[in-house]
N, CA and C atoms of all chains as a GROMACS GRO file, in nm:
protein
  570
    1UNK      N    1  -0.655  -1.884   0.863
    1UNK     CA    2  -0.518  -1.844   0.893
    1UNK      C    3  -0.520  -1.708   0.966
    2UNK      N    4  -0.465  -1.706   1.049
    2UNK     CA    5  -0.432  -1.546   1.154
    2UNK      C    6  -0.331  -1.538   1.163
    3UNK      N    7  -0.319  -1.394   1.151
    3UNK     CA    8  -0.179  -1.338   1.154
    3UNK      C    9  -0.114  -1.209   1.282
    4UNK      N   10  -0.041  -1.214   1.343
    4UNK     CA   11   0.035  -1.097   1.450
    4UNK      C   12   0.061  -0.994   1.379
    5UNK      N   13   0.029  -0.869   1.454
    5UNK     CA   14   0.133  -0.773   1.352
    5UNK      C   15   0.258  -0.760   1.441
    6UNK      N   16   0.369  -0.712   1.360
    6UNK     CA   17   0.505  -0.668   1.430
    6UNK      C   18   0.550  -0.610   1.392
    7UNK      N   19   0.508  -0.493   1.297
    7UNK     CA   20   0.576  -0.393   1.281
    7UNK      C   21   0.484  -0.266   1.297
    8UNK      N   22   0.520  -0.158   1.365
    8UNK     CA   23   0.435  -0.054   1.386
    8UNK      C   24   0.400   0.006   1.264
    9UNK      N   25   0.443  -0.027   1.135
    9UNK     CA   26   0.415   0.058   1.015
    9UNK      C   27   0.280   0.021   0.974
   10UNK      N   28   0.227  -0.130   1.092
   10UNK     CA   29   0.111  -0.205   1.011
   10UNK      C   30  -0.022  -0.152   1.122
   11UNK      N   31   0.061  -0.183   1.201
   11UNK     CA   32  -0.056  -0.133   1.340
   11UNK      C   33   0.013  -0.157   1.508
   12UNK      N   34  -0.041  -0.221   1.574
   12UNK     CA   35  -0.037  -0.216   1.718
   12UNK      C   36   0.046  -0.369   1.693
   13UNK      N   37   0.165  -0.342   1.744
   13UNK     CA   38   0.233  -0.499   1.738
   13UNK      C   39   0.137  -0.560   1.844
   14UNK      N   40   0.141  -0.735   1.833
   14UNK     CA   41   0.108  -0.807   1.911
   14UNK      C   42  -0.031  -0.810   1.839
   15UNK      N   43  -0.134  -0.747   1.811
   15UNK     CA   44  -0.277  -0.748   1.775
   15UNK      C   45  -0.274  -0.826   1.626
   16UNK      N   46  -0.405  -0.898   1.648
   16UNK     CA   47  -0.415  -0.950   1.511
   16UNK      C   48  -0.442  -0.864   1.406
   17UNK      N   49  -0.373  -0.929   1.301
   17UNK     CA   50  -0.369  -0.860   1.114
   17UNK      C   51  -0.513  -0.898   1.074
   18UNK      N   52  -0.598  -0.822   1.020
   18UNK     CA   53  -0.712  -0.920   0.949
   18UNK      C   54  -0.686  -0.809   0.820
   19UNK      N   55  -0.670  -0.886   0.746
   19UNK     CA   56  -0.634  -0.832   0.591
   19UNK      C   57  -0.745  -0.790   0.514
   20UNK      N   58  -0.727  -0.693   0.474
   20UNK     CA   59  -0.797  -0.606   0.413
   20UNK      C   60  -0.803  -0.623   0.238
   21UNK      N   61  -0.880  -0.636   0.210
   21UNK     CA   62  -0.905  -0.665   0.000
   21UNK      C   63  -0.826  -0.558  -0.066
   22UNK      N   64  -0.735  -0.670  -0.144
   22UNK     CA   65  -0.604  -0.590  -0.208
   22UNK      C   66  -0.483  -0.586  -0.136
   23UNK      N   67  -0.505  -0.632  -0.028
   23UNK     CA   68  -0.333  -0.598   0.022
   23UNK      C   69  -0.270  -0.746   0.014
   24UNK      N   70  -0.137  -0.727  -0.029
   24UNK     CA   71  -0.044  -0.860  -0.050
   24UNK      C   72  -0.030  -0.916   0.047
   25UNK      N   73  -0.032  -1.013   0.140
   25UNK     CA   74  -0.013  -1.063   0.253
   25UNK      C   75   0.107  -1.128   0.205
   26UNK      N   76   0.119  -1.173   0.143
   26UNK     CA   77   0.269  -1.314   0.109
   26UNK      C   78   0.390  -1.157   0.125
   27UNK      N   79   0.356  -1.029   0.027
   27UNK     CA   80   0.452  -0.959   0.083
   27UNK      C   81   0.470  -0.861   0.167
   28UNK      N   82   0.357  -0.885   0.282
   28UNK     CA   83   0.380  -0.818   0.398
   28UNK      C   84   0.471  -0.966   0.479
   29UNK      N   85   0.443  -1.110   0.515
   29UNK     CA   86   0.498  -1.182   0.535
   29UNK      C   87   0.656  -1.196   0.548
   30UNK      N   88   0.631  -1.172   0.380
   30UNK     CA   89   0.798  -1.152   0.341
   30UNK      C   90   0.878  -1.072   0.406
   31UNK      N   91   0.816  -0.914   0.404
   31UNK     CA   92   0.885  -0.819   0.476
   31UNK      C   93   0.889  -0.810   0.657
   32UNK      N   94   0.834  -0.935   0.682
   32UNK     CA   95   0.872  -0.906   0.802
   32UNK      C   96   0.754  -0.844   0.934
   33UNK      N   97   0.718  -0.786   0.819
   33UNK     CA   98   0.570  -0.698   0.907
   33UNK      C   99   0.478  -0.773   1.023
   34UNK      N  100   0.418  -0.898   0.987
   34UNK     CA  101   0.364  -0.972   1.036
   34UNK      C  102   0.388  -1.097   1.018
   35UNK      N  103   0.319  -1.209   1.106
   35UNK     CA  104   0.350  -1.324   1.130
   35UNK      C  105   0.263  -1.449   1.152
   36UNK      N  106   0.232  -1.591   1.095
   36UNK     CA  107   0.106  -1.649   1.118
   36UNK      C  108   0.136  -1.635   1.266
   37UNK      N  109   0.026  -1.598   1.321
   37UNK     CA  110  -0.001  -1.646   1.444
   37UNK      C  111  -0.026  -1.781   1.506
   38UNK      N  112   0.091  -1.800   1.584
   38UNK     CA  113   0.087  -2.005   1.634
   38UNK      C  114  -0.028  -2.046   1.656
   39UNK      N  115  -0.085  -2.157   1.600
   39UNK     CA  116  -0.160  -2.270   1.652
   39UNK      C  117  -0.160  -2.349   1.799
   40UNK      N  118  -0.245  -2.322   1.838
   40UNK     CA  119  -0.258  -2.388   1.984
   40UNK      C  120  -0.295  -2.524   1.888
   41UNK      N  121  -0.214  -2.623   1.958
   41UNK     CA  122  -0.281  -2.767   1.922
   41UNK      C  123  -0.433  -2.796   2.056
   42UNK      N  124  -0.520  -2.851   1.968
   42UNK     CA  125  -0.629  -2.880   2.079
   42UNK      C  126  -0.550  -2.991   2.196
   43UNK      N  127  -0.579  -2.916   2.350
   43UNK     CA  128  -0.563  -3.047   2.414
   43UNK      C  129  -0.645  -3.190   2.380
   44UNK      N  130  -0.526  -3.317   2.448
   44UNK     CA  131  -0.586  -3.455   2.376
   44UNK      C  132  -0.626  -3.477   2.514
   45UNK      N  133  -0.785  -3.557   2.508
   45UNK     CA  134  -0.817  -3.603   2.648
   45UNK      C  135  -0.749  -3.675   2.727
   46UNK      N  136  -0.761  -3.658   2.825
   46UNK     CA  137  -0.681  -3.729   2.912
   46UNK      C  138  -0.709  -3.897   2.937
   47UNK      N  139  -0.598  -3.938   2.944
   47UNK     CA  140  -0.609  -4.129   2.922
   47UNK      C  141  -0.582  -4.112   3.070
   48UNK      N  142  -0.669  -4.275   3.145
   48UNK     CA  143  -0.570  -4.323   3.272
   48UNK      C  144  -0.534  -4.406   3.220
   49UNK      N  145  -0.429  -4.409   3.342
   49UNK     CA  146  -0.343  -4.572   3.312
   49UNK      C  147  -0.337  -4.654   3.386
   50UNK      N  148  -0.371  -4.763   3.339
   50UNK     CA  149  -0.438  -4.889   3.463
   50UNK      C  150  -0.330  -4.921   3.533
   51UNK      N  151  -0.294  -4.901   3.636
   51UNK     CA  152  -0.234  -4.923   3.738
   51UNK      C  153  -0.238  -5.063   3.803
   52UNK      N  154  -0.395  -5.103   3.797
   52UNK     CA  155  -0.370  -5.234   3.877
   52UNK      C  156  -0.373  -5.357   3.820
   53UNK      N  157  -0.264  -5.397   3.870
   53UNK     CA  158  -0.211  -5.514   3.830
   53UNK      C  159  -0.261  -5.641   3.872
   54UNK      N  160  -0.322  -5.732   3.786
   54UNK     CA  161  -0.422  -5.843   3.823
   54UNK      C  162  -0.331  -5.973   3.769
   55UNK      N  163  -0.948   3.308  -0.273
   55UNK     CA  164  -0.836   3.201  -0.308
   55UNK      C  165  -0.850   3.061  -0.265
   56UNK      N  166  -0.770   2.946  -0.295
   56UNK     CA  167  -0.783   2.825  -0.243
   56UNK      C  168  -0.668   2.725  -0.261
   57UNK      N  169  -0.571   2.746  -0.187
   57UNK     CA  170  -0.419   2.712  -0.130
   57UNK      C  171  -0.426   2.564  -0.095
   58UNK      N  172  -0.323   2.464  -0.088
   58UNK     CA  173  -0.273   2.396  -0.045
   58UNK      C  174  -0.122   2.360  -0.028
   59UNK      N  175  -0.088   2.382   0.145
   59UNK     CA  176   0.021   2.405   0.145
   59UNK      C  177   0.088   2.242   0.198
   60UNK      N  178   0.176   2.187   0.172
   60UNK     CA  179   0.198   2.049   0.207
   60UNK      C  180   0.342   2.108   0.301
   61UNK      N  181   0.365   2.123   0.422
   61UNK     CA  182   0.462   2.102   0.525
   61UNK      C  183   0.555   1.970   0.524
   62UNK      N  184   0.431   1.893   0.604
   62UNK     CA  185   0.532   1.718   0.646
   62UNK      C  186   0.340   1.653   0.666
   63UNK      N  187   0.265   1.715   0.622
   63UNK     CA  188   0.148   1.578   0.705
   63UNK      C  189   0.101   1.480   0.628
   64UNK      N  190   0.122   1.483   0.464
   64UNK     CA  191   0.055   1.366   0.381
   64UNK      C  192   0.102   1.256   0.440
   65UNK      N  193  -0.048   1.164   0.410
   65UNK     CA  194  -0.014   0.986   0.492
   65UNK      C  195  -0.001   0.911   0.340
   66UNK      N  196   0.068   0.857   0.351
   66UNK     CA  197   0.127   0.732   0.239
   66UNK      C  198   0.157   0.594   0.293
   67UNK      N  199   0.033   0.511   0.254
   67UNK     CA  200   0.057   0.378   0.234
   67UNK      C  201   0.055   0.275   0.161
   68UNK      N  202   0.186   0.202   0.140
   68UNK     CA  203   0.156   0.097   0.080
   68UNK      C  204   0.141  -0.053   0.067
   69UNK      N  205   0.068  -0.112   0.021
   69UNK     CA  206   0.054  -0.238   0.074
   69UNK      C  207  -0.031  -0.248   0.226
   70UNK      N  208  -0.063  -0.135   0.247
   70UNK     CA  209  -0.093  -0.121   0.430
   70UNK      C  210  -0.005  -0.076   0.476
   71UNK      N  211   0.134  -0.047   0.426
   71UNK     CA  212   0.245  -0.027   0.528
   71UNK      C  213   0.279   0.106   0.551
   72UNK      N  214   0.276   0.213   0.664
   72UNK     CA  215   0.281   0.371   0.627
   72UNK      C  216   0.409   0.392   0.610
   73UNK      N  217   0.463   0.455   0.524
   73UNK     CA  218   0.578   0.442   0.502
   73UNK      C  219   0.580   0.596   0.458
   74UNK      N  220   0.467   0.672   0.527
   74UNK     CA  221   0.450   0.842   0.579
   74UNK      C  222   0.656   0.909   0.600
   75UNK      N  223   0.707   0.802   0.680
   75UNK     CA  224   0.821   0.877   0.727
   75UNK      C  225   0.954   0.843   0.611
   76UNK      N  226   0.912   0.808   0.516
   76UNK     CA  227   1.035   0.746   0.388
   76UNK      C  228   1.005   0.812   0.316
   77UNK      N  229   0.870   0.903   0.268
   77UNK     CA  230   0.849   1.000   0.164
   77UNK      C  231   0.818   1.130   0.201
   78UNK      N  232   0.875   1.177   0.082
   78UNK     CA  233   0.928   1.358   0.064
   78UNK      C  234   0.880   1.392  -0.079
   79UNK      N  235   0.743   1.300  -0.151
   79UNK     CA  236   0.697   1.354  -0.227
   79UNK      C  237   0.620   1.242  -0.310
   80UNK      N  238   0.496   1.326  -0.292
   80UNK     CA  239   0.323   1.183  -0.375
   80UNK      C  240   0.262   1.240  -0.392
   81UNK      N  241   0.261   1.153  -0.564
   81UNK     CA  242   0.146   1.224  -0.651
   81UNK      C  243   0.040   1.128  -0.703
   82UNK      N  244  -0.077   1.153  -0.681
   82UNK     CA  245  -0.213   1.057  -0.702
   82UNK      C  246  -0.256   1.132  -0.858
   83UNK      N  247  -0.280   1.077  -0.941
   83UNK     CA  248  -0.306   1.193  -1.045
   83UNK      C  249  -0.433   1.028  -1.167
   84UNK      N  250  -0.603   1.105  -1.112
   84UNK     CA  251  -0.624   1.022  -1.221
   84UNK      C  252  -0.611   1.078  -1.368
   85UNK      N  253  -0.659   0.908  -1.456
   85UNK     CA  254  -0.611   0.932  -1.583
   85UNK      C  255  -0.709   0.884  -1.660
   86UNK      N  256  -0.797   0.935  -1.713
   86UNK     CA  257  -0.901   0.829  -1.797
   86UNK      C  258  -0.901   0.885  -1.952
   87UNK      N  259  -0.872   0.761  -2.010
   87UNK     CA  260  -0.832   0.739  -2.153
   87UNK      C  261  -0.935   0.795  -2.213
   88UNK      N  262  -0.942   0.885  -2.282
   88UNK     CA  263  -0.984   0.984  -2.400
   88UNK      C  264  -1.042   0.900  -2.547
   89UNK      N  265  -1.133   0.853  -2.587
   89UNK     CA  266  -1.170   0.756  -2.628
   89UNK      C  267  -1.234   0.893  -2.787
   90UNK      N  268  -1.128   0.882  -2.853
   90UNK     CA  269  -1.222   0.962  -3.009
   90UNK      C  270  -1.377   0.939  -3.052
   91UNK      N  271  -1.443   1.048  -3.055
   91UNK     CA  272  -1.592   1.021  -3.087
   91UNK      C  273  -1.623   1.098  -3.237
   92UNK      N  274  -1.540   1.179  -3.272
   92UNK     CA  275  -1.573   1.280  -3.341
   92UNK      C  276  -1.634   1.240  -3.487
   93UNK      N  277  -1.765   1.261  -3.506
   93UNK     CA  278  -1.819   1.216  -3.681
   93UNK      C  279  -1.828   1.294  -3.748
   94UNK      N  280  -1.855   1.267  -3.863
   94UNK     CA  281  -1.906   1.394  -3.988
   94UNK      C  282  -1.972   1.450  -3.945
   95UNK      N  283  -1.969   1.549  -3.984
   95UNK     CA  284  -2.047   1.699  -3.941
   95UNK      C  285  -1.992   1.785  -3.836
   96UNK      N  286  -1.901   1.708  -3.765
   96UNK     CA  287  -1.817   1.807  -3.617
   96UNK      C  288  -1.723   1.900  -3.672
   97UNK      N  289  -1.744   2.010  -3.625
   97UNK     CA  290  -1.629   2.095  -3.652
   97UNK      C  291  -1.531   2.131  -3.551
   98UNK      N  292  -1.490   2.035  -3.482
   98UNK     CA  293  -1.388   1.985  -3.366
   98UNK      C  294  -1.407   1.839  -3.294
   99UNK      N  295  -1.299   1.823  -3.235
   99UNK     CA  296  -1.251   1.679  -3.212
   99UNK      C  297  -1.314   1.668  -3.052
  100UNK      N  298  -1.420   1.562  -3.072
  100UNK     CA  299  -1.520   1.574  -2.894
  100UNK      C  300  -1.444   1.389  -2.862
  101UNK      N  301  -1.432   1.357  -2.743
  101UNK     CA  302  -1.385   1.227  -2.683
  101UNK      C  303  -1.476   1.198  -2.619
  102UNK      N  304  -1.493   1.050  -2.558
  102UNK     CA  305  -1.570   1.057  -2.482
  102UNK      C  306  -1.482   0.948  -2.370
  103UNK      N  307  -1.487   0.903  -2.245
  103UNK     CA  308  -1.445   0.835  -2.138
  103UNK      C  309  -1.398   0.686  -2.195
  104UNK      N  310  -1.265   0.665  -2.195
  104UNK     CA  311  -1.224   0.512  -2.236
  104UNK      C  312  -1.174   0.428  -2.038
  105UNK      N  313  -1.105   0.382  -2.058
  105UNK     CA  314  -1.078   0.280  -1.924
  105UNK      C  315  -1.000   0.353  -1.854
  106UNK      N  316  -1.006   0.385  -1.704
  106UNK     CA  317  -0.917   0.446  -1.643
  106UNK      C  318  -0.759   0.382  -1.619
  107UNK      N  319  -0.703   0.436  -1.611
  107UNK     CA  320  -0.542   0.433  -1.582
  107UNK      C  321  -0.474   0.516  -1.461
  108UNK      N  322  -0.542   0.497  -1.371
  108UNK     CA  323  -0.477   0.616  -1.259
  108UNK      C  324  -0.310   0.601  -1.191
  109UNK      N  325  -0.267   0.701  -1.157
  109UNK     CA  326  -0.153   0.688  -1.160
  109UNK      C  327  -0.059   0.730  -0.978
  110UNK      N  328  -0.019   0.657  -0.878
  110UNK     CA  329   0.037   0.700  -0.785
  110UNK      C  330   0.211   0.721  -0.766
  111UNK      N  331   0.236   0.814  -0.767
  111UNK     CA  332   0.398   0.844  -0.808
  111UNK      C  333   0.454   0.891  -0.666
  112UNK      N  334   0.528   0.796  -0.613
  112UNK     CA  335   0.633   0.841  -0.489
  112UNK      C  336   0.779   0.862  -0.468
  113UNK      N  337   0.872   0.916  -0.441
  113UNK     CA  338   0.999   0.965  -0.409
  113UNK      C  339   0.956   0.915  -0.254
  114UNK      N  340   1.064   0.826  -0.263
  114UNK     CA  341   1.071   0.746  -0.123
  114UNK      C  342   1.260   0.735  -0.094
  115UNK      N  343   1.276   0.760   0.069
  115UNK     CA  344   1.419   0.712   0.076
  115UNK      C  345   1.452   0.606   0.093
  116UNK      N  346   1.555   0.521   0.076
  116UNK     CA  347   1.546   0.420   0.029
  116UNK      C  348   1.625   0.360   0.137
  117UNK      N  349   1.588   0.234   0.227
  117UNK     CA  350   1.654   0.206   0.342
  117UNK      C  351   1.632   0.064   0.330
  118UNK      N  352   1.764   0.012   0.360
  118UNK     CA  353   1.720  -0.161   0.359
  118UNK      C  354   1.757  -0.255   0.536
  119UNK      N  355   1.664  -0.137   0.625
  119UNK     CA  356   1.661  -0.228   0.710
  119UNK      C  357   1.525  -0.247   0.773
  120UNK      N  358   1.533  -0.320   0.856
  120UNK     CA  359   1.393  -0.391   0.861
  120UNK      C  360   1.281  -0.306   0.886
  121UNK      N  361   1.160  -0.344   0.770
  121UNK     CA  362   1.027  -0.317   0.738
  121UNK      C  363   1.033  -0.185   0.737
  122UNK      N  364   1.152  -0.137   0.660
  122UNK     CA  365   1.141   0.011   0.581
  122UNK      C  366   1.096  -0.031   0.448
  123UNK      N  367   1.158   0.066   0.360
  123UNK     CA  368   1.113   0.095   0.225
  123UNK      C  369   1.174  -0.064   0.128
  124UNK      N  370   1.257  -0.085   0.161
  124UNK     CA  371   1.301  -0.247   0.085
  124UNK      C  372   1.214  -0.313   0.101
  125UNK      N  373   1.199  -0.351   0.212
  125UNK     CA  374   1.134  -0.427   0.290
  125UNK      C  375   0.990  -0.454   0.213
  126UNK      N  376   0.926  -0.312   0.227
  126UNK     CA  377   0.794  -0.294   0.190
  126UNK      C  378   0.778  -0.382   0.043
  127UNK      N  379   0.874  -0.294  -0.018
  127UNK     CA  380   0.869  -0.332  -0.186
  127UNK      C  381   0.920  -0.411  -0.274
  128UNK      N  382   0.986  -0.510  -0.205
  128UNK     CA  383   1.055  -0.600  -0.264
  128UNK      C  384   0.981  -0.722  -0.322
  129UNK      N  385   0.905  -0.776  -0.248
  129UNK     CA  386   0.759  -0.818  -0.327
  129UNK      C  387   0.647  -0.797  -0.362
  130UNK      N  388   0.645  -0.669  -0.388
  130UNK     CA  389   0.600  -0.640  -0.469
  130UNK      C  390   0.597  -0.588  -0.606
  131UNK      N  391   0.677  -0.600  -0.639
  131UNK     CA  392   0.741  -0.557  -0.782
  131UNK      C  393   0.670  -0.637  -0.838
  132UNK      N  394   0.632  -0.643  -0.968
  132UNK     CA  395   0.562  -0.732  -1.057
  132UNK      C  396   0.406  -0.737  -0.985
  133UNK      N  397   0.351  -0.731  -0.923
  133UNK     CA  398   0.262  -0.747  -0.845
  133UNK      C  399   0.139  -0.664  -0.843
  134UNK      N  400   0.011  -0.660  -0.797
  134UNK     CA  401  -0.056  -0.556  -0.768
  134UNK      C  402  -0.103  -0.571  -0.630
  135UNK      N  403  -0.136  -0.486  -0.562
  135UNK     CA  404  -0.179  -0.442  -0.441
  135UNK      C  405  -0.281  -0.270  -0.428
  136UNK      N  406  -0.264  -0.240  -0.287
  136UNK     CA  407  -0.342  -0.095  -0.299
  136UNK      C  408  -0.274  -0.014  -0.196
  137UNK      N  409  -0.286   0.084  -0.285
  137UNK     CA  410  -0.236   0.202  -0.245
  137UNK      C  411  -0.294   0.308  -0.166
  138UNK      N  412  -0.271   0.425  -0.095
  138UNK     CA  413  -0.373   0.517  -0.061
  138UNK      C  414  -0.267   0.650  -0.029
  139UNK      N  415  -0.365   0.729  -0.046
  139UNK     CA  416  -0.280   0.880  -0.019
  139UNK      C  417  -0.353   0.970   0.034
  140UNK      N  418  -0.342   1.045   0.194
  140UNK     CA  419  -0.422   1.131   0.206
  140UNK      C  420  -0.345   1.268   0.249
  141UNK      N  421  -0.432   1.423   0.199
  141UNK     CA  422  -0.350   1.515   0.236
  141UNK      C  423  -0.271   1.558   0.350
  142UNK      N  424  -0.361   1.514   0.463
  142UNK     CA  425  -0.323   1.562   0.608
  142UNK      C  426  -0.304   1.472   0.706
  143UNK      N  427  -0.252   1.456   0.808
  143UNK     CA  428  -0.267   1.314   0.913
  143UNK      C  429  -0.425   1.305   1.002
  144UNK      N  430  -0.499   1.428   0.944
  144UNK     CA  431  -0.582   1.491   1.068
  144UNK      C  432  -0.705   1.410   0.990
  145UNK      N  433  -0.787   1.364   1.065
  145UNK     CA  434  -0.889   1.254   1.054
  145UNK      C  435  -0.984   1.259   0.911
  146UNK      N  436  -1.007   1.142   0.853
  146UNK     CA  437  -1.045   1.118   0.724
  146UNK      C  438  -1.210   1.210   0.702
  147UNK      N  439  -1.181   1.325   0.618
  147UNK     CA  440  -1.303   1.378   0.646
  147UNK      C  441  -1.330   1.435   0.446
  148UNK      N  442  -1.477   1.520   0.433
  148UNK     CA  443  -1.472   1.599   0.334
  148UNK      C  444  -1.334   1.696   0.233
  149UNK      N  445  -1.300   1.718   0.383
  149UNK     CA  446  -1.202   1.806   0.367
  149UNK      C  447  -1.061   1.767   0.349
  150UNK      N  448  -1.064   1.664   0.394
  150UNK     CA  449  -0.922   1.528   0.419
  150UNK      C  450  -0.944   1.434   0.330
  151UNK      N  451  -0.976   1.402   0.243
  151UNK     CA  452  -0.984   1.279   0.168
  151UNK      C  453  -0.886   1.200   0.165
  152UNK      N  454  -0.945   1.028   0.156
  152UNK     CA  455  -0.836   0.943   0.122
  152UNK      C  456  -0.843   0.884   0.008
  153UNK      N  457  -0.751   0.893  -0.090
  153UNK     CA  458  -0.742   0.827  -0.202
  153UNK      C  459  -0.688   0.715  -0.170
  154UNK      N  460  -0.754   0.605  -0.268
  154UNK     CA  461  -0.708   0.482  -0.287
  154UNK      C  462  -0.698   0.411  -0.442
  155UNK      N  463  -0.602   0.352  -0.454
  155UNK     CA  464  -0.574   0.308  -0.561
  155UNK      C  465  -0.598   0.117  -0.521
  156UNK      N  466  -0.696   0.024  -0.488
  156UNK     CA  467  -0.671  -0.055  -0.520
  156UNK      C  468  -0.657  -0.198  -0.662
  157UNK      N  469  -0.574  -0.265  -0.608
  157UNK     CA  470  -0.548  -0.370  -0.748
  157UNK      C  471  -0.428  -0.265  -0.860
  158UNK      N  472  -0.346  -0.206  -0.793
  158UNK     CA  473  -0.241  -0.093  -0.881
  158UNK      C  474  -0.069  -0.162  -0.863
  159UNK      N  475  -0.087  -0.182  -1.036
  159UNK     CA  476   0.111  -0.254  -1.058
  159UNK      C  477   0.198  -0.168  -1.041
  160UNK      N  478   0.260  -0.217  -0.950
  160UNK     CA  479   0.405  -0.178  -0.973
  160UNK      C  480   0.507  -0.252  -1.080
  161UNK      N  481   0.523  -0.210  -1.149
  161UNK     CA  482   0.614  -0.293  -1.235
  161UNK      C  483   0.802  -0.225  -1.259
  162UNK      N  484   0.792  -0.160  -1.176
  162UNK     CA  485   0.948  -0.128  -1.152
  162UNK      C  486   1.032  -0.071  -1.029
  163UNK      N  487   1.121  -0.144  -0.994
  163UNK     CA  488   1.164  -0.114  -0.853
  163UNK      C  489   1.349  -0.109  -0.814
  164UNK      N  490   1.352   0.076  -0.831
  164UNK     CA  491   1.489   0.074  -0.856
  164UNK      C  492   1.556   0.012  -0.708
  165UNK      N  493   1.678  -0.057  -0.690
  165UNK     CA  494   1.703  -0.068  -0.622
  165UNK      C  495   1.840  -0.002  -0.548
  166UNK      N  496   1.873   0.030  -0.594
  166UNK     CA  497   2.037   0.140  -0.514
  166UNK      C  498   1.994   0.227  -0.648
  167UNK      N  499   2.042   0.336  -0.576
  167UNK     CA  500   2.041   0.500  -0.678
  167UNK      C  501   2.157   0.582  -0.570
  168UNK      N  502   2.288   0.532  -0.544
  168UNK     CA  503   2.354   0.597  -0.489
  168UNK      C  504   2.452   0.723  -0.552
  169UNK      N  505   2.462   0.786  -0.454
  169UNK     CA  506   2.560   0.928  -0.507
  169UNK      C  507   2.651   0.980  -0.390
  170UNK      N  508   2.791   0.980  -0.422
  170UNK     CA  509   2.808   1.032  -0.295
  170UNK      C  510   2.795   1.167  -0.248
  171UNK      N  511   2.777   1.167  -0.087
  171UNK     CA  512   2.722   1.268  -0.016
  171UNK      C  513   2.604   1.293  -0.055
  172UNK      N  514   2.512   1.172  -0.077
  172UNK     CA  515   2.320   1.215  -0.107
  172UNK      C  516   2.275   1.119  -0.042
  173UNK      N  517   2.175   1.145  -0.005
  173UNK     CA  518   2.109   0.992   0.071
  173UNK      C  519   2.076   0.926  -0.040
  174UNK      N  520   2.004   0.801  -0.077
  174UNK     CA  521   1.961   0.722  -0.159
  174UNK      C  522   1.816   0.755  -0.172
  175UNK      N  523   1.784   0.792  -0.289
  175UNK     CA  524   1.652   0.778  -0.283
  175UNK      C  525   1.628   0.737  -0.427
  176UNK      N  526   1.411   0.695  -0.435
  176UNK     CA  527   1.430   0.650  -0.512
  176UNK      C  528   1.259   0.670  -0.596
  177UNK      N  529   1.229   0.661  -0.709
  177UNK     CA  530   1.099   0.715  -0.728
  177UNK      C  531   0.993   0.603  -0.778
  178UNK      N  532   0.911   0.580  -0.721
  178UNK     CA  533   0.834   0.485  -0.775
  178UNK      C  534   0.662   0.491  -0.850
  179UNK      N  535   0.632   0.418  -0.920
  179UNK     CA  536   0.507   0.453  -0.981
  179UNK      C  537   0.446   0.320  -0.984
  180UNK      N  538   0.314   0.339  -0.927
  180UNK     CA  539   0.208   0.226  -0.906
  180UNK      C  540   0.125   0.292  -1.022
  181UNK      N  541   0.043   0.195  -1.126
  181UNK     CA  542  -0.003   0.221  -1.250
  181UNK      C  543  -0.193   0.137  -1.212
  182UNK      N  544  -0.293   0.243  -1.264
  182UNK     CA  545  -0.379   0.109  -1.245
  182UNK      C  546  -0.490   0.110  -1.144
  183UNK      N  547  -0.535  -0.001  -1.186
  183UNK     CA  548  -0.631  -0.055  -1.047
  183UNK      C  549  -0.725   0.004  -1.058
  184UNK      N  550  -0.835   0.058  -0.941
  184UNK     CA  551  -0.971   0.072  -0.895
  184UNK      C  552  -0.927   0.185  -0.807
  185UNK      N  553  -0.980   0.298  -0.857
  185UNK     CA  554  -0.961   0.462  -0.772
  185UNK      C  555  -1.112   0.472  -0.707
  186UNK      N  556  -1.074   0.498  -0.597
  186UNK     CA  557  -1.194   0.562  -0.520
  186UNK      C  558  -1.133   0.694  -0.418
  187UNK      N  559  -1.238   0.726  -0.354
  187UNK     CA  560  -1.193   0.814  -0.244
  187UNK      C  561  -1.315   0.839  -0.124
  188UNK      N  562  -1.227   0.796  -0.016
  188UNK     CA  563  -1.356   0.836   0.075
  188UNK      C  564  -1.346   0.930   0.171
  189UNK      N  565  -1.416   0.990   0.265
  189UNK     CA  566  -1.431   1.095   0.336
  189UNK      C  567  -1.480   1.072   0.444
  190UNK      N  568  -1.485   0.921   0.494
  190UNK     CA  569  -1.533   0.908   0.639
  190UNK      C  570  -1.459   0.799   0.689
   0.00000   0.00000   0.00000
């Protein structure tokens, strides 16, 4: 799981959170501070599509 | 002589969150339980080291908009996390130490303390945990 920061109280908005032993993440979450960082879905290979018509 | 004068530079964080600009007063104070040793034959009462209990005490103003002091502490109440406190903003050294309190409960969290014509403020105490301090 990765997280954004967004609040300057945490660090450099935009940069990833890597949490440190002991700190609450559910209530930095809560408050707003930071954010999971979105999931890129893996691209799906590309299909052709048979076109010709027999 | 050997002075310490506190202006505005102590850093205060909690949870990770600096919340340096909401407090106007922190106290790190350890505490280790005094454990009775004293046997026959002593002619005074000697202790020896029981479990620590360290103690971080803040006067914070109290603001409920986003990822101020509410913000910070609202889940954490009941909870433990870590704390840290250092004298100066000026880089973590011998002379600068940072205290840390991690794994330290909060177990009480006033929430309005209003008065009129006072700002709101409000005092909190983290109990606990694993004290260290480092210098680099």
């Amino acid at each position: 799981m990765k997280y954004e920061i967004v609040s300057p109280r945490i660090g450099t908005p935009g940069d990833e959170y890597e949490p440190v032993e002991g700190v609450n993440v559910d209530a930095l979450l809560a408050g707003g501070f930071i954010i999971q960082s979105p999931n890129k879905a893996p691209k799906g290979a590309k299909t052709k599509t048979d076109t010709n018509e027999e | 002589m050997a002075t310490s004068t506190y202006l505005s530079s102590p850093v205060v964080t909690v949870n990770a969150v600096d919340l340096t600009d909401q407090c106007n007063a922190a106290a790190i104070t350890r505490f280790l339980e005094a454990l009775e040793s004293t046997a026959f034959g002593s002619s005074s009462r000697v202790y020896v080291k029981g479990l620590e209990n360290s103690t971080l005490t803040l006067s914070l103003y109290n603001s409920f908009a986003l990822t101020e002091t509410y913000a910070t502490l609202n889940a954490l109440v009941g909870t433990s996390t870590t704390v840290t406190l250092k004298p100066t903003s000026a880089a973590t050294s011998a002379t600068n130490p940072i205290f840390t309190l991690t794994g330290t409960y909060l177990e009480t969290l006033p929430l309005v303390n209003g008065q009129l014509g006072a700002l709101d403020t409000i005092d909190i105490v983290f109990t606990g945990g694993v004290f260290s301090v480092a210098i680099v």
